[in-house]
PyMOL commands that place a pseudoatom at each C-alpha (Angstrom):
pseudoatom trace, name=CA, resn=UNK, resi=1, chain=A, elem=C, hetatm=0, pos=[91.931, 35.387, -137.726]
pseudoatom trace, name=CA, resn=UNK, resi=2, chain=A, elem=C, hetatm=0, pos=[94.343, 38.503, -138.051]
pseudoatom trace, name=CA, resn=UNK, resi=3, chain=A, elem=C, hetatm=0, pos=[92.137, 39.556, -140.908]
pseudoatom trace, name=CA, resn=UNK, resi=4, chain=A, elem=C, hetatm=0, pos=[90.288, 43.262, -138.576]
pseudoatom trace, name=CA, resn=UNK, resi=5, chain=A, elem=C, hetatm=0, pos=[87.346, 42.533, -141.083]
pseudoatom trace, name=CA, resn=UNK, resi=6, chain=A, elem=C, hetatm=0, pos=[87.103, 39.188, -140.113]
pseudoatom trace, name=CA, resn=UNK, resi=7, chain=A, elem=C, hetatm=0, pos=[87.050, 39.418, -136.852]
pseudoatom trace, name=CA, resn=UNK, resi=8, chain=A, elem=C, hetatm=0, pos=[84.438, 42.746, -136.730]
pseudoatom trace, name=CA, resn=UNK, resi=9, chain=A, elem=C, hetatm=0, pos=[81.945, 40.623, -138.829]
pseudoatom trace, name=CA, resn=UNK, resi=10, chain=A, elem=C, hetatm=0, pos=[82.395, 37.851, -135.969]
pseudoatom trace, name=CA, resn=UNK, resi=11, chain=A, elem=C, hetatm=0, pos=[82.079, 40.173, -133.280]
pseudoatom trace, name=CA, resn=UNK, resi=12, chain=A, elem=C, hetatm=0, pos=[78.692, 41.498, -134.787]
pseudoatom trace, name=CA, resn=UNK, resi=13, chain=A, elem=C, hetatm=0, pos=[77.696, 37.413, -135.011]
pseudoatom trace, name=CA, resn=UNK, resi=14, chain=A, elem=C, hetatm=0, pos=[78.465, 37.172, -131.050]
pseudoatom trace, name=CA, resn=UNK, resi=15, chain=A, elem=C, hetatm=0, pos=[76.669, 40.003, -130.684]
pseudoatom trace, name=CA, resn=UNK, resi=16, chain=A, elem=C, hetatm=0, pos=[73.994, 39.495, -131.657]
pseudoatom trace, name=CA, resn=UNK, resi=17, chain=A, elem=C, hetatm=0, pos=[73.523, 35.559, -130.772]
pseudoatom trace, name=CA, resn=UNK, resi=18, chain=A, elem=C, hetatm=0, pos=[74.173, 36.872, -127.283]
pseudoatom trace, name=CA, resn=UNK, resi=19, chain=A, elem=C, hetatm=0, pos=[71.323, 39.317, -127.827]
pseudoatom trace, name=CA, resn=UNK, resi=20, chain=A, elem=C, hetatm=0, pos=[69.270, 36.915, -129.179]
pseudoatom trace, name=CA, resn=UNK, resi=21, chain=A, elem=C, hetatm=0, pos=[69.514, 34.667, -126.421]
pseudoatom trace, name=CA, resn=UNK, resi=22, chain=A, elem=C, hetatm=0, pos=[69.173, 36.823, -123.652]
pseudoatom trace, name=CA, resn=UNK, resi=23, chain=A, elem=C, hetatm=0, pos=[65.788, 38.316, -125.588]
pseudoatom trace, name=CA, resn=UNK, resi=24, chain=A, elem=C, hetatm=0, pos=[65.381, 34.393, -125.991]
pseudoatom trace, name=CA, resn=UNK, resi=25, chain=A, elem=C, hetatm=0, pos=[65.671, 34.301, -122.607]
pseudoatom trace, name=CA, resn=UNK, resi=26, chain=A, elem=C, hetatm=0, pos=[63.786, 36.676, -120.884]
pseudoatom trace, name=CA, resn=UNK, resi=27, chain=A, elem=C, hetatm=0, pos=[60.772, 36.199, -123.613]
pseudoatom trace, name=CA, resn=UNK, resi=28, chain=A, elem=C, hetatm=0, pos=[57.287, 36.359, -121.665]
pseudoatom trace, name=CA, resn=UNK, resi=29, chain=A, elem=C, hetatm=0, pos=[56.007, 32.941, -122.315]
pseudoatom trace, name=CA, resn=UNK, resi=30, chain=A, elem=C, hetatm=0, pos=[59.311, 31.722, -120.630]
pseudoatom trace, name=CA, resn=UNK, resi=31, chain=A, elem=C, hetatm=0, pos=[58.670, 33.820, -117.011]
pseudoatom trace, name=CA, resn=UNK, resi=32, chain=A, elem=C, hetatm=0, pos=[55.198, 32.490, -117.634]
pseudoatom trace, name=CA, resn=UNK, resi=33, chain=A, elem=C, hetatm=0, pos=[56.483, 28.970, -117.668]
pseudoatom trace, name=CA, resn=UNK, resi=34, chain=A, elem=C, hetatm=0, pos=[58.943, 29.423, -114.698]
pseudoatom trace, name=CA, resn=UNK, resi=35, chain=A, elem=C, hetatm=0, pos=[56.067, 31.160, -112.752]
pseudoatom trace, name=CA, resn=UNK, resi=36, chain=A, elem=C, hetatm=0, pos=[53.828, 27.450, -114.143]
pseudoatom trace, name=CA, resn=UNK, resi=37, chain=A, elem=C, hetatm=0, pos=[57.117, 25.914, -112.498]
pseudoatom trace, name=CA, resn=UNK, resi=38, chain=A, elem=C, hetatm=0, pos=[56.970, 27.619, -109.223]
pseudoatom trace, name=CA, resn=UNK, resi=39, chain=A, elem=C, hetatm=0, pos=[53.022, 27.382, -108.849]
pseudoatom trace, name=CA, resn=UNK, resi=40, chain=A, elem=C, hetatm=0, pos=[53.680, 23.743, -109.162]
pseudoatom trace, name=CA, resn=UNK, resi=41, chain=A, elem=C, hetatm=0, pos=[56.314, 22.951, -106.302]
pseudoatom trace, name=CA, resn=UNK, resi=42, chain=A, elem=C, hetatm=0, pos=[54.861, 24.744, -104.563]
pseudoatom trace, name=CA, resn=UNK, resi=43, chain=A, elem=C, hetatm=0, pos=[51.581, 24.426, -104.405]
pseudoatom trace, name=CA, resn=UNK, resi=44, chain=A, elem=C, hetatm=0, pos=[51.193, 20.748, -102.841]
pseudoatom trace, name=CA, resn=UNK, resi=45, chain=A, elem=C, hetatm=0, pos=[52.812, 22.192, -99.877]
pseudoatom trace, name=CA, resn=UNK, resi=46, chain=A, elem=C, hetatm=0, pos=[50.616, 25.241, -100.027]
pseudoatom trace, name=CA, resn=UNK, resi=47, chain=A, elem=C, hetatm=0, pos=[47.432, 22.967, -99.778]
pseudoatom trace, name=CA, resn=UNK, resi=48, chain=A, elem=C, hetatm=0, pos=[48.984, 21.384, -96.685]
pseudoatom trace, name=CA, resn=UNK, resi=49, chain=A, elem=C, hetatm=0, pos=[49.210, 24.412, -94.886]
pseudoatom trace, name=CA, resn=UNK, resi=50, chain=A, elem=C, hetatm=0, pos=[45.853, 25.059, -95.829]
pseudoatom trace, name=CA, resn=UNK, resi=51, chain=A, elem=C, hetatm=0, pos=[44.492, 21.875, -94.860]
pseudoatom trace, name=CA, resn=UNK, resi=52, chain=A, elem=C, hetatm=0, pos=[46.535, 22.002, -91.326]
pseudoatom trace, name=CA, resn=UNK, resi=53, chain=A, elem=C, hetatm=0, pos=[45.114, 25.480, -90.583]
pseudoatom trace, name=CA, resn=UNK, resi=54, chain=A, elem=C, hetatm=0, pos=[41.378, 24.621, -91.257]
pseudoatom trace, name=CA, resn=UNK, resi=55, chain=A, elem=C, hetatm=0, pos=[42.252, 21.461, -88.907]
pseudoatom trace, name=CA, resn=UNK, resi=56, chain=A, elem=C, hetatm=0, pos=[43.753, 23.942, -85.980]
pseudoatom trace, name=CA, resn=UNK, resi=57, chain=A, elem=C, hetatm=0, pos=[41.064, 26.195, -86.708]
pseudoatom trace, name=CA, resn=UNK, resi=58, chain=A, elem=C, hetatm=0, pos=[38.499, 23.360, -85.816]
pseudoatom trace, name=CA, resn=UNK, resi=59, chain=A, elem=C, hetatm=0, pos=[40.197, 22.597, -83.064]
pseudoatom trace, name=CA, resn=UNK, resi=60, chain=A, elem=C, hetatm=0, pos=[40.283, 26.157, -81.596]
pseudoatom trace, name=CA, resn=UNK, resi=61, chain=A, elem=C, hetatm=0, pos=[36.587, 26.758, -81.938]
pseudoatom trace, name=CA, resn=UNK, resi=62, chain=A, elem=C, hetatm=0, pos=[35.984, 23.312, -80.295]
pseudoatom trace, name=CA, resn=UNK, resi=63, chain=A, elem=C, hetatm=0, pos=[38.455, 24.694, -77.444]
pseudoatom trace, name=CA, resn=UNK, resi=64, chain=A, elem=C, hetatm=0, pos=[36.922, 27.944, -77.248]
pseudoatom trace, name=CA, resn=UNK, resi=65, chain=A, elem=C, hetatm=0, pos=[33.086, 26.505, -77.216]
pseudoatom trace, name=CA, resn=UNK, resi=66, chain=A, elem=C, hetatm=0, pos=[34.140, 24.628, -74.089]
pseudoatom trace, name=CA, resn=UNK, resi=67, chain=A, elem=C, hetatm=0, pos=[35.907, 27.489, -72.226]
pseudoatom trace, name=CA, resn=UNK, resi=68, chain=A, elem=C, hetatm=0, pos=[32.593, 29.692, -72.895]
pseudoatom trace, name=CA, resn=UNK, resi=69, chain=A, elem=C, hetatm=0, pos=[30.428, 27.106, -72.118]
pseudoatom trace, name=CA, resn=UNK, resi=70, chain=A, elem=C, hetatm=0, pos=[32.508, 26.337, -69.161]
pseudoatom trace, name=CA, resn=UNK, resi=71, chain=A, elem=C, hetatm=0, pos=[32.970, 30.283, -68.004]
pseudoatom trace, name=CA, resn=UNK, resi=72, chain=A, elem=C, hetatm=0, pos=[28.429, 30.300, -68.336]
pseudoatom trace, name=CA, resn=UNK, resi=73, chain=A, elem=C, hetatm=0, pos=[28.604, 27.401, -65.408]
pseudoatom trace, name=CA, resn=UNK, resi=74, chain=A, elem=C, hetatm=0, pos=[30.687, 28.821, -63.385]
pseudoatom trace, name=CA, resn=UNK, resi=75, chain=A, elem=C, hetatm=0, pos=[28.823, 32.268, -63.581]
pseudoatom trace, name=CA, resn=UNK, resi=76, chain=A, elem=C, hetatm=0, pos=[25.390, 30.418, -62.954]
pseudoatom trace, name=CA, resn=UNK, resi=77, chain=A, elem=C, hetatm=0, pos=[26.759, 28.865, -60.107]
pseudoatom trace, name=CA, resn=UNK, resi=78, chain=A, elem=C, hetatm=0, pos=[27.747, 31.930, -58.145]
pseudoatom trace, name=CA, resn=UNK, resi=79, chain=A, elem=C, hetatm=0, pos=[23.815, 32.986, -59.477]
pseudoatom trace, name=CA, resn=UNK, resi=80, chain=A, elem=C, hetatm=0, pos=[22.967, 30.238, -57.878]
pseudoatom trace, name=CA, resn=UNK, resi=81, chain=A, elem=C, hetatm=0, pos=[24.436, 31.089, -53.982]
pseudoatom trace, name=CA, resn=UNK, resi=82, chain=A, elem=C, hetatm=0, pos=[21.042, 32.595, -53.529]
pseudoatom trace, name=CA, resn=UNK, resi=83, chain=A, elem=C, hetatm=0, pos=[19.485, 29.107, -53.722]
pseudoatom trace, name=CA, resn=UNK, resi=84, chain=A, elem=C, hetatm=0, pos=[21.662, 27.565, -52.055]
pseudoatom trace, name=CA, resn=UNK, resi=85, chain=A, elem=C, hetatm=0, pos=[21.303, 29.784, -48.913]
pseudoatom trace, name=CA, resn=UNK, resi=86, chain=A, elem=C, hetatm=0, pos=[17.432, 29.283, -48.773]
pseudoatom trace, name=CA, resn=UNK, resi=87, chain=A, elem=C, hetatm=0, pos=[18.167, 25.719, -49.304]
pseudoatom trace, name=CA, resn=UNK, resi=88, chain=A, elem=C, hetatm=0, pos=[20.490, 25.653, -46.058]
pseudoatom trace, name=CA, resn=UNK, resi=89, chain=A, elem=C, hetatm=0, pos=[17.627, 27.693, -44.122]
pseudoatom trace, name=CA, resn=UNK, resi=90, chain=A, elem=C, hetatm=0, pos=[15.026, 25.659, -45.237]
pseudoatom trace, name=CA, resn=UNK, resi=91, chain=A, elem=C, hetatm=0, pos=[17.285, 22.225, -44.135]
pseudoatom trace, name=CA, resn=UNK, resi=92, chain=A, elem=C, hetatm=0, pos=[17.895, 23.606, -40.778]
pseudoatom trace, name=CA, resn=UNK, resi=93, chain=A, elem=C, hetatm=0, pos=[14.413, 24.827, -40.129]
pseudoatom trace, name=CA, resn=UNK, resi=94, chain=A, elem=C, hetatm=0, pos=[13.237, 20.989, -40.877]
pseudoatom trace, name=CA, resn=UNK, resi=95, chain=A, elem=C, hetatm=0, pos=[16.188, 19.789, -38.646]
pseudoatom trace, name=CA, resn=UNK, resi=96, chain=A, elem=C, hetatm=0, pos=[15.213, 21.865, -35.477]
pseudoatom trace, name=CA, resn=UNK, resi=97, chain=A, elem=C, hetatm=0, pos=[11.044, 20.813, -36.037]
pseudoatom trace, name=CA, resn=UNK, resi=98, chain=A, elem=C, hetatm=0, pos=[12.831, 17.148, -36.427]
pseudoatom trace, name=CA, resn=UNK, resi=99, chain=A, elem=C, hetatm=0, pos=[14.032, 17.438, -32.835]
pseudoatom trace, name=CA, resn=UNK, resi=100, chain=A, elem=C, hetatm=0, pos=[11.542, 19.422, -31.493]
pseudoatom trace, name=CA, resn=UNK, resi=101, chain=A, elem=C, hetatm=0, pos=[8.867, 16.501, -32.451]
pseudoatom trace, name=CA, resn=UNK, resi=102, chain=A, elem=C, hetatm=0, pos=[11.571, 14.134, -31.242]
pseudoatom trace, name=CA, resn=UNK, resi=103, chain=A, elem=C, hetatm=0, pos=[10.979, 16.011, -28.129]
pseudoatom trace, name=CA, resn=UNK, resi=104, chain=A, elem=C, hetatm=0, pos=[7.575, 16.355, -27.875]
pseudoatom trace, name=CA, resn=UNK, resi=105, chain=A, elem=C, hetatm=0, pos=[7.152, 12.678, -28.755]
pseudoatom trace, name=CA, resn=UNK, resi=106, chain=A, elem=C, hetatm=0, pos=[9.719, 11.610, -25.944]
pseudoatom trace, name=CA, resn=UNK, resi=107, chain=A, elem=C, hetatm=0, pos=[8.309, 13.588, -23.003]
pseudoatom trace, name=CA, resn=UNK, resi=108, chain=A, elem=C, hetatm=0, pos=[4.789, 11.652, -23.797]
for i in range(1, 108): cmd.bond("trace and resi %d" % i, "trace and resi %d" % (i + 1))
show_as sticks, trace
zoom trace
């Protein structure tokens, strides 16, 4: 291969293989098929994810619901003193006409 001729023509031949190839290589329907590749792996694992959000999601409103619903009976009952303090009168007014029949009914 000392022939200068010889070994410009095989130059040219590596060349343009190695062009070739790397055109070859970096063709569009070959990203499109690593990109398929990727989409694939990954995916399954993707959907996962997916599903486990949606489930903590679920969860969350569930939790939520109950501290709302939970925060509306606690604000009632401090509404509700009100009744509770006319209640009390009302129970203490019947208590003292209790004893003051009990009274009346022991001094006959």
């Amino acid at each position: 291969m000392e022939d200068p001729e010889m070994h410009l023509k095989v130059k040219r031949v590596s060349d343009k293989f190695t062009e070739s190839m790397y055109v070859l290589a970096n063709e569009p329907s070959v990203a499109l098929y690593r990109l398929q590749e990727h989409v694939r792996r990954s995916l399954p694992e993707l959907v996962q994810h997916k599903t486990d959000m949606q489930s903590w999601e679920e969860q969350s409103q569930g939790a939520i619901y109950s501290v709302e619903y939970a925060c509306s009976a606690v604000k009632s009952m401090a509404n509700s003193s009100v009744y509770f303090k006319s209640i009390d009168g009302l129970l203490r007014q019947a208590i003292s006409m209790k004893e003051q029949m009990s009274n009346s009914q022991g001094r006959r």
